[in-house]
Structures are given as structure tokens and as C-alpha cells.
Rosetta silent file (secondary structure, phi, psi, omega in degrees, C-alpha in Angstrom):
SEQUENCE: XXXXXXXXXXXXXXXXXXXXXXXXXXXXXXXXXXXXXXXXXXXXXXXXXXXXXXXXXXXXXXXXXXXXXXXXXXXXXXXXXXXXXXXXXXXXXXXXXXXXXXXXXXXXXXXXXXXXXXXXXXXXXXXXXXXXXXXXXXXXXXXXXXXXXXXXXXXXXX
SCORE:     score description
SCORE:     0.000 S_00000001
   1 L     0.000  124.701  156.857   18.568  126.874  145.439 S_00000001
   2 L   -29.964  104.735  179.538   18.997  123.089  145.180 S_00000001
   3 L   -45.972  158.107 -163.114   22.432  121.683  144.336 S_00000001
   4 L   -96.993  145.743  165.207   22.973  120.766  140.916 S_00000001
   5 L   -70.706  147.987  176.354   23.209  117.157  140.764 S_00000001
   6 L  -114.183  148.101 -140.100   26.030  115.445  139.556 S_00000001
   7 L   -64.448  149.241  166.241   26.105  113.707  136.325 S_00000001
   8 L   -11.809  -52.217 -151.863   25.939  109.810  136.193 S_00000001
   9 L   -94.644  -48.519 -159.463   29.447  108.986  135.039 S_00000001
  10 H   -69.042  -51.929 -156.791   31.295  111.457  137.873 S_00000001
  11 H   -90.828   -1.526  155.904   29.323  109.851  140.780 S_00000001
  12 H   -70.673  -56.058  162.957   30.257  106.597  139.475 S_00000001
  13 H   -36.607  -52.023 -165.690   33.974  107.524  139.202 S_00000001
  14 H   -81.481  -33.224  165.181   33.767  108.834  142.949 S_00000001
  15 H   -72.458  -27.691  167.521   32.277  105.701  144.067 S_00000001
  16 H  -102.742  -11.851  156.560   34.476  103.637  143.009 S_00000001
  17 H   -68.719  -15.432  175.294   37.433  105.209  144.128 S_00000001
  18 H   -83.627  -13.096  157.690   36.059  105.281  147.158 S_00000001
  19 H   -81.346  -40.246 -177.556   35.983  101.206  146.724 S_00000001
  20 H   -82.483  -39.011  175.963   39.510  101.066  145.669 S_00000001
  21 L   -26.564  -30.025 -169.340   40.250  103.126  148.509 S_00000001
  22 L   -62.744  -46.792 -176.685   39.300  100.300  151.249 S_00000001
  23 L   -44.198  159.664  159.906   42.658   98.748  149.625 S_00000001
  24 L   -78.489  174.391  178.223   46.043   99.238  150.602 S_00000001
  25 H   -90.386    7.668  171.447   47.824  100.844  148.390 S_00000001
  26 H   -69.476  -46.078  177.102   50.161   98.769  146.936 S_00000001
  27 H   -73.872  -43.583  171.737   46.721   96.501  145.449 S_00000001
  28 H   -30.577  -73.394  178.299   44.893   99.986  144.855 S_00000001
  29 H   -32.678  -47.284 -166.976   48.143  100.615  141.927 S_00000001
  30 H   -76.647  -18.090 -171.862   47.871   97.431  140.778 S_00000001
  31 H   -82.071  -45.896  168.741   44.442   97.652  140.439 S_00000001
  32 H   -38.811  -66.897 -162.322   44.405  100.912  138.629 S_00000001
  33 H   -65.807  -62.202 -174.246   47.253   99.891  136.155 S_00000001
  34 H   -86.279   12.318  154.728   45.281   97.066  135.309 S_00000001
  35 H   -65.491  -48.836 -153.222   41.842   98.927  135.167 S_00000001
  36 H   -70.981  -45.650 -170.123   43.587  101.425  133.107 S_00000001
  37 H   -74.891    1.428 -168.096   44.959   98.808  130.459 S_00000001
  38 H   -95.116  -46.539 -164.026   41.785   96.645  130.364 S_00000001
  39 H   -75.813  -31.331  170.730   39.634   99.599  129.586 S_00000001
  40 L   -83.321    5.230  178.130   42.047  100.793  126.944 S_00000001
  41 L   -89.794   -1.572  179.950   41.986   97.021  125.400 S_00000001
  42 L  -137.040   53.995  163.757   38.087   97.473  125.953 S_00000001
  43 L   -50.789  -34.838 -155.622   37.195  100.787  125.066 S_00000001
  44 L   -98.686  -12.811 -168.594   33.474   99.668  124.011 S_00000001
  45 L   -73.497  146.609  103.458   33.063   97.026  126.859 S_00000001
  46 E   -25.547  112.534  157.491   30.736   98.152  130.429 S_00000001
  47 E   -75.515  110.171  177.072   32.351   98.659  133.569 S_00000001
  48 E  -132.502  127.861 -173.884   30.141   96.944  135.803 S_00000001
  49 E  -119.880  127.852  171.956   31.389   96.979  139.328 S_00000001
  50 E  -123.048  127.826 -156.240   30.462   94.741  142.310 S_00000001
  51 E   -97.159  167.948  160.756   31.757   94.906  145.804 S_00000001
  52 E  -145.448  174.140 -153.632   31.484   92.036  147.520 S_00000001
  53 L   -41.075  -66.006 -172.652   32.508   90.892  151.566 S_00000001
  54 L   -87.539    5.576 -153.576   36.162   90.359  150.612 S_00000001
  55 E  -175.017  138.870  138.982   36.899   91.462  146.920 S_00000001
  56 E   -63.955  110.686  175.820   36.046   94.189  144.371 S_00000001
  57 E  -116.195  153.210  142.840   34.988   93.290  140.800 S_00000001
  58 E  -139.044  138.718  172.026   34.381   94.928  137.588 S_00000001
  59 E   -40.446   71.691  171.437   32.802   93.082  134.860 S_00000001
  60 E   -86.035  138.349 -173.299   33.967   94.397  130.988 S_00000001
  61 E  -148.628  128.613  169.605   30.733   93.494  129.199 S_00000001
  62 L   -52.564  -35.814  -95.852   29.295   93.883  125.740 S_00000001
  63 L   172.656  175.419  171.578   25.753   94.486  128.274 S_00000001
  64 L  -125.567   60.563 -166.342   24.879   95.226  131.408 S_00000001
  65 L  -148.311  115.090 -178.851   25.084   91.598  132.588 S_00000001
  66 L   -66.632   -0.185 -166.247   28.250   90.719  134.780 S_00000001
  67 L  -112.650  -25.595  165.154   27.546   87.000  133.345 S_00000001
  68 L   -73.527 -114.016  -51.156   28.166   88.371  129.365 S_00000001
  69 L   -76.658  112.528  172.755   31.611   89.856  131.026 S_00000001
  70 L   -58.388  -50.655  173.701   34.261   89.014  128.863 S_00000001
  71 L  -119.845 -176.127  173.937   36.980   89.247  131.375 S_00000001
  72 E   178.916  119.081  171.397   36.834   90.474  135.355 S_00000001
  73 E   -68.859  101.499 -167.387   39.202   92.499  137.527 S_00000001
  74 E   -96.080  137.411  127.726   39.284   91.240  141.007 S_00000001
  75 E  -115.507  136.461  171.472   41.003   92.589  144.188 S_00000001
  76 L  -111.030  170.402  159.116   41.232   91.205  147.271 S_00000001
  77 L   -60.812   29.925 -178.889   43.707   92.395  150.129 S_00000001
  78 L  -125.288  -21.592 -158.747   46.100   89.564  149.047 S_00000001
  79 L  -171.717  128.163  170.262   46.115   90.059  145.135 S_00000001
  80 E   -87.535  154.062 -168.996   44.717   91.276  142.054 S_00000001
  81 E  -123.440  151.285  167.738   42.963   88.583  139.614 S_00000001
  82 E  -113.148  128.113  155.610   41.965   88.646  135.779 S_00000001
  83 E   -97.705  134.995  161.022   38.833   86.415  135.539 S_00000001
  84 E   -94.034   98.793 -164.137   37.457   84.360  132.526 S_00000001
  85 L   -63.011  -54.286 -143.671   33.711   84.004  132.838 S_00000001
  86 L  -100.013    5.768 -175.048   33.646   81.216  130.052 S_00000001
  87 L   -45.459    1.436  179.992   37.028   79.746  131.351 S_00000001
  88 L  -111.131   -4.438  168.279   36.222   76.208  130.805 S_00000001
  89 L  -105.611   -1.591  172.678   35.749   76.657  127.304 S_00000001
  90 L   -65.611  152.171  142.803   39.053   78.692  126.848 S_00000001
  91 L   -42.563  123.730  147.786   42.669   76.895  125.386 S_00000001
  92 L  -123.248   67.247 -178.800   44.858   76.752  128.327 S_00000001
  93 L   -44.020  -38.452 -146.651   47.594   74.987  126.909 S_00000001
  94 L   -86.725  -13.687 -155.106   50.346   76.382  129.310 S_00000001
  95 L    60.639   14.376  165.520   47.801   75.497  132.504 S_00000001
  96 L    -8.257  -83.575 -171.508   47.680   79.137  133.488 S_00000001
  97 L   -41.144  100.999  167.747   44.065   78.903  134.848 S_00000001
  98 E   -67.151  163.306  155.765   43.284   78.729  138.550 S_00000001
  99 L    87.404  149.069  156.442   40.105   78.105  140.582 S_00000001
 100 L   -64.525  -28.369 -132.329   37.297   75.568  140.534 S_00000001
 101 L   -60.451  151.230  177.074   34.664   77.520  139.685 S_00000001
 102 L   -71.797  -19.562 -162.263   31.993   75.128  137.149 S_00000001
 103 L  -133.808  -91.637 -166.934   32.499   78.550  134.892 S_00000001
 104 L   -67.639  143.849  165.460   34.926   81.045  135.755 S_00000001
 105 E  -123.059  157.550 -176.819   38.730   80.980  136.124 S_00000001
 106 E  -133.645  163.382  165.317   41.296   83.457  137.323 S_00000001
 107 E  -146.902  125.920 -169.656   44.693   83.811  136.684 S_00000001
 108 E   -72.925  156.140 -166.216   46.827   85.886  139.230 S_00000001
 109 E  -133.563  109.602  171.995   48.255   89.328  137.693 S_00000001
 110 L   -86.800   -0.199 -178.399   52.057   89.814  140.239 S_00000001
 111 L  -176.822  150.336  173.197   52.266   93.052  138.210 S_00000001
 112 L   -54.157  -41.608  164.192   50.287   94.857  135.544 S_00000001
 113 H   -38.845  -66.719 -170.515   52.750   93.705  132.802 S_00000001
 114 H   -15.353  -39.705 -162.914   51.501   89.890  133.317 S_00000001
 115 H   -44.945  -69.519  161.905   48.575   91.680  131.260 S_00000001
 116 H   -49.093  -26.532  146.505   50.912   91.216  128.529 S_00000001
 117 L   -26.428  134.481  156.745   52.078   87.654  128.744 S_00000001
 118 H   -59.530  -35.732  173.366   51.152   85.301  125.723 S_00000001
 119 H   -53.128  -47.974  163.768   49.478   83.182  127.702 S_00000001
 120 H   -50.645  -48.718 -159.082   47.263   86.055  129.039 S_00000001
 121 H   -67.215  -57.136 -133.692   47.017   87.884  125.460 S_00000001
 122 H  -104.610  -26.860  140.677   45.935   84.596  124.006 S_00000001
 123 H   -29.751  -51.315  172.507   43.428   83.717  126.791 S_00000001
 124 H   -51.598  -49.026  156.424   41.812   87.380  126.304 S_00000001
 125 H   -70.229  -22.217  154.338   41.593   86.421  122.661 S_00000001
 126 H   -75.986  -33.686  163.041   40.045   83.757  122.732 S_00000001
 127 H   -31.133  -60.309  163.650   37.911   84.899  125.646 S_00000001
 128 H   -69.985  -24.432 -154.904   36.123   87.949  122.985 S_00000001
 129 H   -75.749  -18.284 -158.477   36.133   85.407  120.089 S_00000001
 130 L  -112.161    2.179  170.224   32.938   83.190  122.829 S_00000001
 131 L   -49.647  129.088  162.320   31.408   87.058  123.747 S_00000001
 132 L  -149.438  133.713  -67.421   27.866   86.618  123.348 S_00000001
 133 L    10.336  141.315  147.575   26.908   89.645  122.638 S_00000001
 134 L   -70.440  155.439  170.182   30.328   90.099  120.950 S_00000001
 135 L   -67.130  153.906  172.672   31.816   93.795  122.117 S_00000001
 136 L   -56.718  118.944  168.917   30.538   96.873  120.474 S_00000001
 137 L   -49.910  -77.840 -170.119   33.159   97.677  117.237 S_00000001
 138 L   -93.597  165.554  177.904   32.443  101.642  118.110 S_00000001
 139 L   126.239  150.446  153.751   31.341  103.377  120.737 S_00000001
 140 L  -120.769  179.907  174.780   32.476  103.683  124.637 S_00000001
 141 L   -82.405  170.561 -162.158   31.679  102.016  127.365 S_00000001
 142 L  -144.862  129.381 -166.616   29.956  102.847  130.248 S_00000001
 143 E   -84.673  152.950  174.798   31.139  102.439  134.324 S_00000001
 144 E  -160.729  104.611  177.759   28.035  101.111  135.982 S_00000001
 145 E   -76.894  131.734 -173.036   28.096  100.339  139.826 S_00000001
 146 E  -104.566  -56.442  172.061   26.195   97.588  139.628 S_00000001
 147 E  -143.144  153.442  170.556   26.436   96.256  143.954 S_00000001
 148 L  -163.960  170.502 -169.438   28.311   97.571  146.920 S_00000001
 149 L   -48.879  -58.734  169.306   27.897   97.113  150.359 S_00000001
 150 L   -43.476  -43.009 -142.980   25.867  100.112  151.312 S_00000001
 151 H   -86.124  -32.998 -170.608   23.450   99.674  148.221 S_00000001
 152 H   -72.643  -10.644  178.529   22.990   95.816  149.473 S_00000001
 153 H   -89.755  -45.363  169.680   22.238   97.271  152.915 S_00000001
 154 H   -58.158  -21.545  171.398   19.854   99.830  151.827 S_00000001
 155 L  -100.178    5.614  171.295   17.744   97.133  150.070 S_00000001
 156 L    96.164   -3.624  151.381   17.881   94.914  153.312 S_00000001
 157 L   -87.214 -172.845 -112.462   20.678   92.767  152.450 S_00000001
 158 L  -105.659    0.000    0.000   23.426   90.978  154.026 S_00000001
């Protein structure tokens, strides 16, 4: 008899722990704890996770387009990052907001609390108010490995 396959959402869950795994485990916690509170501040938002040489992302997205992603969770071995796709149109009064990027910004997270900062909170909020798609009122969200090393190998990429 054929093994039963296993549903969608499980072998996504097992794949990406097996991506947070590469971390150590001090960025693995940190990674969690701020997985865990972004998904409950984004129940309706898409997990869309991309590995890439150095760094882990996942996307929360109204869609299943990393470039609608309201925020993005980053790890690298040095540090986890909250990203702002649309960062150059956010308020940053306090000057929070790192990186060059023509689009995106990061702001380093030294602990999961930081999540919680006013500076963050009001970055986040402003962040959903420029969603386009806005997030889903109801509903959940859905984890979606989107790239990882392997999958980029198996299609002949780098």
C-alpha cells in the first residue's frame, strides 16, 4: 500500500523547521518568538517563506506575492530583522529604519519584545494602513514555502 501523503500545511510546518534549524539556537528562539507574535498580530496574512544564501524570510501577505508583504521576518546568523516592504513611504519620525534598499527597510529586533516598541507598533500601523490588497478581516492565513535552496536547485538554479 502507498503511504498516505501528508497534508499541505504539515509538510510546510516540517520544512520550515527544518530552515530554522540551519540557525543556532539562540536566532532560531528569537525567530520563533517573533514568528509566533507576528502571526498572532496577522492571523489572516500568508506565510510565504524564502530561503535565500545567507538569510531566511517569511513574507505576511494579504496574497501570495512576497512584494504585497506587509511586513518580513528575516534571520541571518548575526540577527533577526522586521522588514517594511513599502518603507520609504512609512513615518519614521524617531529614524528607526535601516538599510538602503529603493523599497524596503529593516529595523533590528535585540529581543522579541522590541515587537512592542512604539516606534515598531506605529511603523506596523502604518505599514497595513498602504497594504494593497489590504489583509483579509476573517479568515486564516496560509504558510506557503514559496523558495529554498533545494527547490532552487531542483529547477537548475544557483
Amino acid at each position: 500500500m502507498p503511504a498516505k501523503a501528508q497534508p499541505k500545511a504539515a509538510s510546510a510546518a516540517t520544512e520550515l523547521a527544518a530552515l530554522i534549524a540551519k540557525f543556532e539556537p539562540a536566532i532560531q528562539k528569537k525567530f520563533n518568538a517573533v514568528r509566533a507574535a507576528l502571526r498572532k498580530r496577522f492571523p489572516t496574512a500568508n506565510e510565504l517563506v524564502y530561503e535565500y544564501a545567507s538569510s531566511l524570510v517569511i513574507s505576511y501577505s494579504p496574497s501570495e506575492h512576497g512584494i504585497q508583504g506587509v511586513v518580513g521576518l528575516s534571520a541571518t546568523a548575526e540577527d533577526v530583522r522586521l522588514y517594511f516592504t513599502q518603507a520609504t513611504r512609512l513615518p519614521d519620525p524617531d529614524g528607526i529604519l535601516q538599510g538602503r534598499g529603493s523599497q524596503a527597510r529593516y529595523v533590528e529586533l535585540a529581543k522579541p519584545s522590541d515587537l512592542k516598541r512604539p516606534e515598531i507598533e506605529a511603523l506596523v500601523a502604518a505599514a497595513v494602513k498602504l497594504a494593497k490588497p489590504p489583509l483579509g478581516k476573517t479568515g486564516g492565513g496560509q504558510l506557503i514555502i514559496k523558495a529554498t535552496a533545494a527547490k532552487k536547485r531542483a529547477a537548475g538554479g544557483a
